[in-house]
C-alpha positions in Angstrom: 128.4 84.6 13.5 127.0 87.4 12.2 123.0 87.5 12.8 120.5 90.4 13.1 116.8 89.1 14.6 113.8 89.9 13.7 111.0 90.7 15.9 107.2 92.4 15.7 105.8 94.4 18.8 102.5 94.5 17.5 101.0 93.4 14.2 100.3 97.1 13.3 104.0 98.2 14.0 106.6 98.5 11.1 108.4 95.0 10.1 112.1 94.7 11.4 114.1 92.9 9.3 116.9 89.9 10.6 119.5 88.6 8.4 121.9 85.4 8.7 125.1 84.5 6.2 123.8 83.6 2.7 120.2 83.2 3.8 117.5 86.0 4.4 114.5 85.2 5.7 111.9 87.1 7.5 108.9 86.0 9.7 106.0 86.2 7.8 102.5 86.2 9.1 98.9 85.8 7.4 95.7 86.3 9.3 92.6 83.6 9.0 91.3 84.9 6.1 94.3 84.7 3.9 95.5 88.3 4.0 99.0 90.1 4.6 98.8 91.3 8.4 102.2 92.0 7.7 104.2 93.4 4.0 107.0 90.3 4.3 107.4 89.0 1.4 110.7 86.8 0.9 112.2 85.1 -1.8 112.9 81.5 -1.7 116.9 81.3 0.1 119.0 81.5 -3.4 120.7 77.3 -2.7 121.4 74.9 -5.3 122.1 71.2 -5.4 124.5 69.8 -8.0 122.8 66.9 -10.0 125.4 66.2 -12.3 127.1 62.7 -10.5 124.0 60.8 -10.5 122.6 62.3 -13.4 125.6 61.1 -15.2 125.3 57.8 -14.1 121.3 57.6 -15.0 120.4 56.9 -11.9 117.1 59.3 -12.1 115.8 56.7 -14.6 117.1 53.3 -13.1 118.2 52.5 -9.8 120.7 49.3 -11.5 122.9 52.7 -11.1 123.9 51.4 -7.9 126.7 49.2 -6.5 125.7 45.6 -6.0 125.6 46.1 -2.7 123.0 48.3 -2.9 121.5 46.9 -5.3 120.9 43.8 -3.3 119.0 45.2 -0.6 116.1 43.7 1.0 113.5 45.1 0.5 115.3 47.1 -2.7 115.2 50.9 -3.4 112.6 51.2 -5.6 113.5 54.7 -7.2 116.1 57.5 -7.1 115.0 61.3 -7.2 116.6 64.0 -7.3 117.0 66.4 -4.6 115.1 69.5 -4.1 117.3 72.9 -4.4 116.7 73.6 -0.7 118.6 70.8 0.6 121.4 72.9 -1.4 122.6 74.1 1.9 124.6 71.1 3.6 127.9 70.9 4.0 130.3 69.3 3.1 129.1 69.6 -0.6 129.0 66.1 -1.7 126.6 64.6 -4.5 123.5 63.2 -3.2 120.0 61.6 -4.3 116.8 60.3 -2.6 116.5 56.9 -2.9 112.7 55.7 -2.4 110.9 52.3 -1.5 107.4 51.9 -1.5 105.7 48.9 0.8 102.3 48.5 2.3 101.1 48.6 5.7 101.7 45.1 6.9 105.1 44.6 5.9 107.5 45.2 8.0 109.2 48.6 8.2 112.8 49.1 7.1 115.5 51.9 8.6 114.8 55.1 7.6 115.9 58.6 7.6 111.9 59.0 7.6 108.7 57.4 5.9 105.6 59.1 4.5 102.7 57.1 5.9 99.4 56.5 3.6 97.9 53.1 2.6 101.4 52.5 1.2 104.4 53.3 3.0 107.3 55.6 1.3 110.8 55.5 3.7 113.3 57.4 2.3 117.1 57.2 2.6 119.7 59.1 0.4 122.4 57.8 -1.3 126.0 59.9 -0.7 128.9 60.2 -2.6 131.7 59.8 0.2 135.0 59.3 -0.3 134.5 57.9 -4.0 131.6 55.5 -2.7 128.2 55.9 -3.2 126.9 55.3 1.2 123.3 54.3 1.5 122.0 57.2 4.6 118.8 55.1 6.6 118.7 57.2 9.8 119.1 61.0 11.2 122.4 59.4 13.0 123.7 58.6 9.9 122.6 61.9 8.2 124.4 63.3 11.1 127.4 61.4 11.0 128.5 63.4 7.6 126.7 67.1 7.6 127.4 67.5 11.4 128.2 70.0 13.0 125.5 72.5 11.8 126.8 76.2 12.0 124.9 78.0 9.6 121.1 79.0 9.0 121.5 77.7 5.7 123.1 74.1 7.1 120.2 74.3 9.6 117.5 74.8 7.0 118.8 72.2 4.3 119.3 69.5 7.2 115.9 69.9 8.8 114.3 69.5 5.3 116.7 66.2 4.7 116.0 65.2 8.2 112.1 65.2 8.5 110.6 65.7 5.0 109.1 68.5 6.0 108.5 71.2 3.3 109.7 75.2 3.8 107.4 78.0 2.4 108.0 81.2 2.2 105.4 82.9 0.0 101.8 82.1 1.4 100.9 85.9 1.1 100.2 84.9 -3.5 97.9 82.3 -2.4 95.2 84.0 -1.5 92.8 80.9 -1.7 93.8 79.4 1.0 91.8 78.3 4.1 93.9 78.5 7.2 93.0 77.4 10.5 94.8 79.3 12.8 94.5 83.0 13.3 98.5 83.7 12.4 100.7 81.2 10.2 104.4 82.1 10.6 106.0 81.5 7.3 109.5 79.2 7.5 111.8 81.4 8.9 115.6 80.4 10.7 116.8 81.6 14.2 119.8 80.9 15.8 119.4 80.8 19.5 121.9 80.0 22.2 124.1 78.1 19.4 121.0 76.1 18.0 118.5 76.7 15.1 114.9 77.0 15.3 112.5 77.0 12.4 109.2 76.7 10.8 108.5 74.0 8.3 105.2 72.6 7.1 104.1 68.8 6.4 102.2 69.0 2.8 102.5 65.0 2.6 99.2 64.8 0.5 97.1 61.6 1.7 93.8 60.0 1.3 90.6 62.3 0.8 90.3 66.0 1.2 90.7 68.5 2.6 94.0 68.2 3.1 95.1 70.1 5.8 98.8 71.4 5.6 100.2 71.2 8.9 103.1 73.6 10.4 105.9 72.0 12.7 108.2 74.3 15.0 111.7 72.3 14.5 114.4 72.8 16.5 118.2 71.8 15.2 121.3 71.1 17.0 124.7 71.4 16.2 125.6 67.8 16.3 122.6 67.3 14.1 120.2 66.1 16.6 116.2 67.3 15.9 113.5 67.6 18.0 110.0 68.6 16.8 107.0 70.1 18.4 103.4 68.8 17.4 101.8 69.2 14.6 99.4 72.2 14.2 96.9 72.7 11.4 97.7 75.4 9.2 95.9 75.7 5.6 94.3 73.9 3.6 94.0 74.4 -0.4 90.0 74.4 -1.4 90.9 73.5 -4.8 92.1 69.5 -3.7 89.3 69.4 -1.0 87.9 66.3 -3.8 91.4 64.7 -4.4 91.9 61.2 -3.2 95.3 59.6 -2.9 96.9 56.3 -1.7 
């Protein structure tokens, strides 16, 4: 595949640019104080997801959408939302939403492609159009099972966001309020290395009081759709929620 890296020498040095099929996306880097230590500005990777099967069946307004089956789970999918753009990148191209249920803390927790934990617990599954039957997706396997292998930057990007419900940024540098904790915060950026993907995402799950602290997460994706994740690091936090509290 056809793949250029990018890399800095030294902060002051001129940027090098890196480019992968249908995706560009430099490293981007911001010092503590919020400001450019390096002119990278990106826009966010031009993907697109196609809304119109489960749009056509209402499904964004009421989950009786779904098959019995589905509709018969225990506990039952509580809402279906519709994909972000970035998950445009998966392949094969199939229709797909995010089905949602919400529980609290001491019931018992359901399979999961992955749950966003606050007083009240969101797991999240998708719901895929395969084979002219909508498949309820409840773990990373089964995420894996249809979009695997991953070959692209694109593929890599769109499955780690599925996969995690982690978020990708690329434009930091216009949010010059920010209050970052570390001295550099890489933007999301995609490298293919020895076969696999490694990338950059951010956890900006909002919960309880502020501040809240946006974390970065160094995510590494495999070709058969296995990913492994690095620990958290603080990143940046938005002064303007510091007073927000959320369940």
């Amino acid at each position: 595949m056809k793949r250029t890296f990018l890399f800095c020498c030294v902060v002051l040095l001129a940027l090098t640019a890196w480019q992968l099929p249908s995706i560009q996306v430099l490293k981007e880097f911001f010092q503590r104080d919020g400001s450019e230590a390096e002119d990278a500005a990106q826009p966010t990777p031009d993907l697109k997801i196609d809304n119109s099967y489960f749009t056509g069946l209402v499904c964004f307004e009421d989950p009786s959408c779904l098959p019995d089956e589905l509709r018969q789970l225990d506990p039952p999918i509580t809402s279906i939302n519709e994909p972000s753009d970035i998950l445009g990148g998966l392949n094969p191209v199939l229709p797909l939403a995010v089905g949602s249920t919400v529980l609290y803390r001491d019931e018992e927790e359901i399979p999961a492609v992955y749950v966003n934990r606050c007083m009240r617990y969101q797991f999240i599954r998708y719901l895929v159009l395969l084979n002219g039957k909508i498949e309820l997706v409840d773990s990373v396997e089964k995420l894996a099972a249809i979009y695997a292998p991953i070959e692209s930057a694109d593929e890599a990007l769109s499955y780690a966001v599925a996969a995690t419900g982690y978020s990708a940024l690329f434009d930091l540098g216009k949010r010059s309020k920010l209050k970052f904790y570390n001295p550099l915060v890489e933007v999301t950026s995609v490298t293919s290395v020895d076969g696999n993907y490694k990338l950059t995402l951010f956890d900006t799950y909002l919960c309880g009081c502020g501040p809240h602290i946006t974390q970065s997460v160094e995510v590494t994706v495999y070709p058969d759709g296995t990913i492994e994740t690095s620990e958290p690091q603080d990143a940046f936090s938005d002064p303007e929620y510091d007073g927000l509290c959320i369940d």
